[in-house]
C-alpha positions in Angstrom: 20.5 11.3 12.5 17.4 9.5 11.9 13.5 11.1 12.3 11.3 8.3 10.8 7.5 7.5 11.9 5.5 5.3 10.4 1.8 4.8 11.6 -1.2 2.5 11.1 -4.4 3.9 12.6 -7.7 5.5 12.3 -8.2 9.3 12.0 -10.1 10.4 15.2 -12.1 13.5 13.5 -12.3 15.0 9.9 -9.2 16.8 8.4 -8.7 20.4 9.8 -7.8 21.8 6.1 -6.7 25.6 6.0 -4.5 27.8 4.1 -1.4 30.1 5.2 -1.7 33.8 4.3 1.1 32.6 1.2 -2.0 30.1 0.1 -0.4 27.1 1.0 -2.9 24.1 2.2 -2.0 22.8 5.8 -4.0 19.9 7.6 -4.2 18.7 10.9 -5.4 15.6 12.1 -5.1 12.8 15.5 -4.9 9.3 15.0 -5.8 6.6 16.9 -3.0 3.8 16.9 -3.0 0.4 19.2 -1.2 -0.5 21.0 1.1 -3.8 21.1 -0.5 -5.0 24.1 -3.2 -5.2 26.3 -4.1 -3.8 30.1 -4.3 -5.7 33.3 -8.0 -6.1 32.2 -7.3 -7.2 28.8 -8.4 -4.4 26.8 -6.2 -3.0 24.2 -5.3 0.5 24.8 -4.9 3.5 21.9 -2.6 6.7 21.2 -3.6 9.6 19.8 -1.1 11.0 18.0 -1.3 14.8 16.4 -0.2 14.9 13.1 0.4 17.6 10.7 0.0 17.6 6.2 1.3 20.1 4.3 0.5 21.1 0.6 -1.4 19.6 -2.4 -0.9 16.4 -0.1 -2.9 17.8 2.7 -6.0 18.6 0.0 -6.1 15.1 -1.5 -5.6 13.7 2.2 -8.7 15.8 3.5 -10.5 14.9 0.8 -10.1 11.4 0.4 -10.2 10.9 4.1 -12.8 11.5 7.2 -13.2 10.6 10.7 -12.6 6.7 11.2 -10.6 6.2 8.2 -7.8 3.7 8.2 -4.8 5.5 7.4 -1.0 4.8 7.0 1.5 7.9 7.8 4.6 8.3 6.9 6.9 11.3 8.7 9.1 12.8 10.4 8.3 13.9 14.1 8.4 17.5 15.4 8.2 19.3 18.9 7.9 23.2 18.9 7.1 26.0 21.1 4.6 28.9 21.4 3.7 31.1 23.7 -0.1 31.6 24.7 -2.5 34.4 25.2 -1.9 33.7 29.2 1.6 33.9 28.4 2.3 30.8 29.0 5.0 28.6 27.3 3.4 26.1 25.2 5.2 22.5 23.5 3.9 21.0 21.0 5.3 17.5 19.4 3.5 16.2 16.5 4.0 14.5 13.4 4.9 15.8 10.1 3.5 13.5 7.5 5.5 13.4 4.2 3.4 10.1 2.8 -0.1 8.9 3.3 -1.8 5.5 2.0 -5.6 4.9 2.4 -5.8 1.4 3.4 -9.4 0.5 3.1 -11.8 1.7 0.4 -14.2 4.7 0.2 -17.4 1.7 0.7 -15.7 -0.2 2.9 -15.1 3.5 5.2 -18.7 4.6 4.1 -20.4 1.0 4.8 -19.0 1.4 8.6 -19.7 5.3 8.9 -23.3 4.6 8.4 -23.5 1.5 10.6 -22.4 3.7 13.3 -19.6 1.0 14.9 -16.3 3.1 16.2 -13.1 1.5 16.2 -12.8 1.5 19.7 -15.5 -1.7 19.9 -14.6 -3.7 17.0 -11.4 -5.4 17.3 -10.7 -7.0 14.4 -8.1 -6.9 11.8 -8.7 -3.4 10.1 -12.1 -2.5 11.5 -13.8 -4.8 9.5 -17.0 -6.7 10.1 -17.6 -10.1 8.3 -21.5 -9.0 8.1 -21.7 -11.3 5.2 -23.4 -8.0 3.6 -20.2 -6.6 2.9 -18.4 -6.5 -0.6 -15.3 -8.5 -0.1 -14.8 -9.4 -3.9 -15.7 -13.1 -4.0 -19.3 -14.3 -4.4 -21.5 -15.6 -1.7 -22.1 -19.8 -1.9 -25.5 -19.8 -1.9 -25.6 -18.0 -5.0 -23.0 -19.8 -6.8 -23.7 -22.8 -5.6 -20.3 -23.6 -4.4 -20.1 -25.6 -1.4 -20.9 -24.1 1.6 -18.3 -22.2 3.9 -18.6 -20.9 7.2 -20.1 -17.5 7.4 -16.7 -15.8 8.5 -14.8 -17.2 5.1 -15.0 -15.7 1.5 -16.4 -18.6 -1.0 -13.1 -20.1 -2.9 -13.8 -18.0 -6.5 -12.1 -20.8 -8.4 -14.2 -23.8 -6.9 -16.4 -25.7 -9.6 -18.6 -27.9 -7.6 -15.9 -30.5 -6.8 -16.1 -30.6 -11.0 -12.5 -30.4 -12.7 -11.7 -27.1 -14.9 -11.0 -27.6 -18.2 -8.4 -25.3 -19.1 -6.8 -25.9 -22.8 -3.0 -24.4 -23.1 -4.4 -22.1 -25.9 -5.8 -20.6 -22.8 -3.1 -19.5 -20.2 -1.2 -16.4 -21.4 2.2 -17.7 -21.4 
């Protein structure tokens, strides 16, 4: 049999970190995932999916992590059963996770945290704004001046003012 789950979301509150009465570090968490498609109205719809971390890898996911992050999740998924104070049967299906990735850097989570955008309005590719503020790696073209670019696109970092690079074969490493 096969019990696989891999998701790509954002985390829809902090980490719930606590320990058994053995000591042992369990997490809970929702995520937000899109979906595939949109609505008659053309809005793209989430889940929000419970999840569950166990362990050493349920500290380092808490603290790493915090409401909005982008997250990968890797699992198994799980339904059980309690019953209530009311006595009332109670289901529960949730997520295991066994593997986590961060997929977007503490600034990057940080730089939107204190912007105060949610996920839910921004729709593009991982959350990201092209601000023109943010750090994307590659210098802005007024300050190199590189030709310009549109505000949208990172400057081309190997540009030399339409100038050929001299590059002796003493130079490359193989």
């Amino acid at each position: 049999m096969i019990n696989r789950v891999v998701l790509v979301g954002r985390l829809t509150r902090d980490v719930d970190l606590r320990y058994t009465s053995s000591g042992a570090a369990v997490g809970t968490f929702s995520m937000a995932v899109n979906r595939q498609f949109t609505n008659a109205n053309g809005d793209r719809e989430a889940d929000f999916i419970n999840c569950v971390i166990w362990r050493k890898s349920a500290e380092n996911f808490a603290n790493f992590t915090k409401k909005g992050s982008l997250v990968g999740v890797e699992g198994r998924l799980q339904t059980r059963n309690y019953e209530n104070q009311q006595g009332q049967r109670v289901y529960v299906t949730e997520v295991v996770v066994d593997n986590f990735s961060l997929l977007e850097s503490r600034t990057t989570t940080e730089h939107r945290q204190g912007e105060g955008s949610s996920a839910s309005t921004n729709q593009n590719f991982g959350g990201q704004q092209n601000t023109g503020s943010q750090q994307t790696g590659f210098t802005n073209p007024q300050q190199t001046g590189n030709a310009p670019v549109a505000d949208n696109k990172p400057a081309d970092p190997f540009a030399n003012n339409g100038q050929a690079i001299d590059i002796s074969d003493d130079d490359l490493p193989f």
